[in-house]
N, C-alpha and C positions, 0 to 999 in steps of 0.2 A: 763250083765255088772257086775266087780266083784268089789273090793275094799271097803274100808269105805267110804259107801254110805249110800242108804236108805236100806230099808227090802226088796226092790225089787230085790236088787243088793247082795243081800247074794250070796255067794261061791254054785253051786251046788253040787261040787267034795266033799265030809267029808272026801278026804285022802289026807294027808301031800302033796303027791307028785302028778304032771300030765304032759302030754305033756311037756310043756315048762319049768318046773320046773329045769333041767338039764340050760337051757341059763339061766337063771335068776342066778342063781350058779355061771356060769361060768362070767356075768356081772360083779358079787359082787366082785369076784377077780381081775379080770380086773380091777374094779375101786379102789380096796386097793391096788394097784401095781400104779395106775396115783395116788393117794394123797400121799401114802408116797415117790414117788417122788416129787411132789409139796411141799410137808413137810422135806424136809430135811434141808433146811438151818435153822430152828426154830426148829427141831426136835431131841434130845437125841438119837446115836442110841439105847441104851437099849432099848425105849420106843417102838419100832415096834413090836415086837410079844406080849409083854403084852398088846397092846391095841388091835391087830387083837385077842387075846383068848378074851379077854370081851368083844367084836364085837362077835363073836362066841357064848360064854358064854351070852350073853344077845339073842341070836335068841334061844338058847336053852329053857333058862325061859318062854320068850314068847311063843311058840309052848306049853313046858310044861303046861303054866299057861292056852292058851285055850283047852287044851284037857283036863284040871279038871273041867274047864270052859264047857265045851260043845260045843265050836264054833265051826266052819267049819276050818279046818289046814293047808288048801293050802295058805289062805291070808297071815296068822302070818309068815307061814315060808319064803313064797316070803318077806314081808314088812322086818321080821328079819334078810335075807340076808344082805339088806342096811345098818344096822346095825354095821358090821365089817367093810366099809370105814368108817360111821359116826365116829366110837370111835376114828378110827387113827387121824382123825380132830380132835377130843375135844379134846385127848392126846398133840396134836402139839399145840393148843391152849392154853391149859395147861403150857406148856413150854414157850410159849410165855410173857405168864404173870408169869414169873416166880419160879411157881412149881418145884420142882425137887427131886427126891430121891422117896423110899417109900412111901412118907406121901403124894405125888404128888396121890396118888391112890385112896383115901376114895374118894375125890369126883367122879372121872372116875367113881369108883364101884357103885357107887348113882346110877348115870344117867344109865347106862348099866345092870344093875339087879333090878332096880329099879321104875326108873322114865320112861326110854323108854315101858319095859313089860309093865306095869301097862295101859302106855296111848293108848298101842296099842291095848289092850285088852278090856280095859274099852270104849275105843271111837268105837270099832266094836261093844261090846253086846248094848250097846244104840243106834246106829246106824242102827244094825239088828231087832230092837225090834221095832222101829218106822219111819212110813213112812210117817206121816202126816208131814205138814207145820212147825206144832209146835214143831217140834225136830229134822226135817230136817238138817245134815248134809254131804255134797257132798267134802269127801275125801279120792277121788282114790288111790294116790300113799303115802296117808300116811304122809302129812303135819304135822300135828298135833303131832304124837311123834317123828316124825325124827329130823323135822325143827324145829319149837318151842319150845320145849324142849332142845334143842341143844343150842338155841338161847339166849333163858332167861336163863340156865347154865351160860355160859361164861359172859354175862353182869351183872350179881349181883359180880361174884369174885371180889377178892380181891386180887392187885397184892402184890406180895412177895418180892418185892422194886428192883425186875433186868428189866431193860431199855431195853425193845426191840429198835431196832431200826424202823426208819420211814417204810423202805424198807428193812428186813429182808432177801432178796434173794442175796444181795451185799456180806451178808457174805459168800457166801458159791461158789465155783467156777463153780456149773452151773448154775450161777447167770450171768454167761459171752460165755452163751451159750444159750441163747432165745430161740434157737430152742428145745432144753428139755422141756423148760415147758410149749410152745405151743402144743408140741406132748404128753405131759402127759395130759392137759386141752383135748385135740380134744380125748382123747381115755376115758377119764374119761366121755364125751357128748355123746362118742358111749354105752360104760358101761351104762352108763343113760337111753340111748332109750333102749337099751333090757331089762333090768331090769325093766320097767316100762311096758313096753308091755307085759312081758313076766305074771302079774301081773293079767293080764285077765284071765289069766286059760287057756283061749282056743282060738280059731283063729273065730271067731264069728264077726258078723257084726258091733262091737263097735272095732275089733283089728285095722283094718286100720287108722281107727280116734286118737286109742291113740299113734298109732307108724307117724302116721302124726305129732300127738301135739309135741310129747316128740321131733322132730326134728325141726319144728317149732318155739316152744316156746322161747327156749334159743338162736337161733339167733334173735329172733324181740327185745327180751330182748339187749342181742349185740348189735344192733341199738340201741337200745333204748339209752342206758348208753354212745355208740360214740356221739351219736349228742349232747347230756349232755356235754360229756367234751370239744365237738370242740364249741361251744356255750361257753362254760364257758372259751376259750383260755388255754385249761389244757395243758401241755407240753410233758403228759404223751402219747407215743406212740400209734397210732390208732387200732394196734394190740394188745396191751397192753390191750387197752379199749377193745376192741373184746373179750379178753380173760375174762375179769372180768365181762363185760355182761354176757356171757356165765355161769358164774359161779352161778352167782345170779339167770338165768333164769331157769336154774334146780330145785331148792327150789321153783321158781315161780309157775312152770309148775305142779306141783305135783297133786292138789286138783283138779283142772278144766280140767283134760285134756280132759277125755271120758263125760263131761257134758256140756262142753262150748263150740260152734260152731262157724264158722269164720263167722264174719270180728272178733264176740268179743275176741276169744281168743288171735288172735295177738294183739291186740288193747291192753287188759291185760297184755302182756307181753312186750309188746314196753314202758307200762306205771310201770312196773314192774323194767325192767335197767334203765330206767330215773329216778325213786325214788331214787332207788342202789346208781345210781353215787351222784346223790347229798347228803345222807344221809355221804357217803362216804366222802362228802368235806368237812361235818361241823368238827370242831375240837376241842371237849369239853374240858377242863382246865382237864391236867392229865390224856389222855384217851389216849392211848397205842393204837397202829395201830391196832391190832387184834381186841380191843372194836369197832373200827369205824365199822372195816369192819363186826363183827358180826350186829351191826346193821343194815347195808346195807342191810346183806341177809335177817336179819327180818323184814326188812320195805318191802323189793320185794317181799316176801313171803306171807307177810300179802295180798298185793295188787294181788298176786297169788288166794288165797283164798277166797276172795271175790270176784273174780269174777263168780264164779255157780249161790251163793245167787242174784247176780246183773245180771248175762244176760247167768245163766243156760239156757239150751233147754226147753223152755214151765212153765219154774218154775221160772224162777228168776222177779227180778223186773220189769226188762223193758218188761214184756212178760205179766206178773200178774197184777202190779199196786200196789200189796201188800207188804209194803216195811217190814212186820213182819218176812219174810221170814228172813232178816237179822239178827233175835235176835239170833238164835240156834248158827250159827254160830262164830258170837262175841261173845255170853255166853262162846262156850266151848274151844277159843284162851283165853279168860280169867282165865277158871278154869284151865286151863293144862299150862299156864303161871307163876298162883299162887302154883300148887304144883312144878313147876321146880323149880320154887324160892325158896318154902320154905324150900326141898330137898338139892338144890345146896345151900341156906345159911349153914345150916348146915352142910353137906358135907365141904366146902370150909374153915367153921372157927375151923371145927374138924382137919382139913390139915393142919391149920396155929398154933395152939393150941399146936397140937403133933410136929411142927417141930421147935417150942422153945427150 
């Protein structure tokens, strides 16, 4: 099994490229083709090839940074593919709250040459290096610099005083065409399973499990988040909710896919879009749609992620009894929380600074 895991789970391939390497590629596009469609009504077009180069540009550094490093080059390059959608999201996030011009870049630049390399590199060599309990971390598809760091980004900014709207898709005329961005979500969930599967390196006795999860996961997530809102009398369309389950359950699904076994895994991601949606409904004094919803994905995320440590195969708590299993875990969403912050603070007040 490959991914950021234990030291069992190290990469055996040490070249950049293998079998699957090619789908994983072709996912990544795929999925930077369904966001910057989802992202257009919020999204500058300037903004699309500069954030797909530092999507690019940041799977470069990473690659670069483990081959000075010594690590094994299949993971970084697969995990950096994902990369090039994530920036298009922050970039559109970005916009959301405001940003615009030049100066809108110092933070993108942070998180994508910066804060993403770094987590992805640093959470593999400590990962690789220890297999014990006590440093135990179970993240396959790369939670940890895609998600969270993406996450605690966007929630420290500082908006730039333009008013998103509630519903951002109103603006824009395929906002009156449901069917686009249902068909951009369902190919972004296809992008997802191969890209995540393709992540194994090789077609081995853990592929079926992870191309099982990654299809799995983000529909129990869907459930999860519809009965949330038909439960709460939400007005919002049942397909609507479908789609934004969906959305969340991909971040969910990431860490536990090849280590968490059914019933738990569904169970995780059912409880994964039921956080989503309700994170989603609170409505903090001054907090711009995009903050809610980043929250969302980092609350289902988080509940993504916990679950190995909690009802991994043969490791987690309800297996062991040993609830220490939990610290490595929570230790390292803490540390790579506190540098995205500290990162993205500076980043963001460098952005507001220069654009006085």
């Amino acid at each position: 099994m490959r991914g950021i895991v234990s030291s069992e789970a190290v990469p055996r391939i040490l070249c950049p490229v293998n079998a699957l390497t090619p789908i994983g590629f072709a996912a990544a596009l795929l999925a930077t083709a369904a966001v910057l469609t989802l992202t257009r009504p919020i999204r500058g077009k300037w903004m699309s090839w500069p954030a797909v180069a530092l999507g690019v540009a940041s799977c470069v550094v990473t690659v670069g940074g483990g081959a000075l490093a010594g690590l094994p080059l299949a993971f970084p390059l697969g995990l950096g593919f994902w990369a090039i959608p994530t920036s298009v999201a922050l970039a559109s996030a970005s916009a959301a709250l405001g940003f615009s011009g030049r100066f809108a870049w110092a933070p993108m630049t942070g998180w994508a040459l910066l804060v993403f390399p770094s987590t992805a590199l640093v959470t593999m060599a400590v990962a690789s290096g220890c297999g014990e309990a006590s440093c135990r971390i179970d993240d396959f598809g790369g939670a940890l610099p895609l998600a969270f760091t993406a996450v605690a980004f966007l929630l420290v900014s500082r908006s730039a005083g333009i008013r998103m709207p509630s519903d951002p898709w109103t603006a824009h005329p395929t906002a009156n065409r449901p069917i686009v961005q249902i068909l951009a979500v369902l190919a972004l969930w296809v992008a997802f399973i191969l890209w995540l599967a393709h992540l194994e390196g090789v077609v081995d006795a853990y592929f079926p499990r992870i191309l099982a999860g990654a299809v799995i996961g983000p529909l129990c997530a869907a459930i999860g988040w519809t009965v949330v809102d038909l439960l709460r009398g939400h007005r919002r369309p049942v397909i609507r909710s479908m789609m934004f389950g969906l959305l969340v359950g991909m971040p969910a699904t990431l860490a536990g896919v090849a280590t968490v076994g059914s019933p738990w895994g569904e169970i995780a991601a059912v409880a994964a879009g039921a956080v989503g949606a309700l994170v989603l409904s609170i409505r903090p004094h001054k907090w711009l749609a995009v903050r809610r919803a980043t929250a969302a994905v980092g609350a289902a995320t988080l509940m993504g992620f916990l679950a190995s440590p909690i009802a991994g195969d043969m490791t987690g708590v309800l297996f062991t009894g040993n609830a220490s299993g939990l610290a490595p875990p929570l230790f390292a969403v803490l540390v790579v929380i506190a540098w995205s912050v500290l990162v993205a603070w500076v980043s963001w007040a460098t952005a507001r600074f220069a654009a006085r």
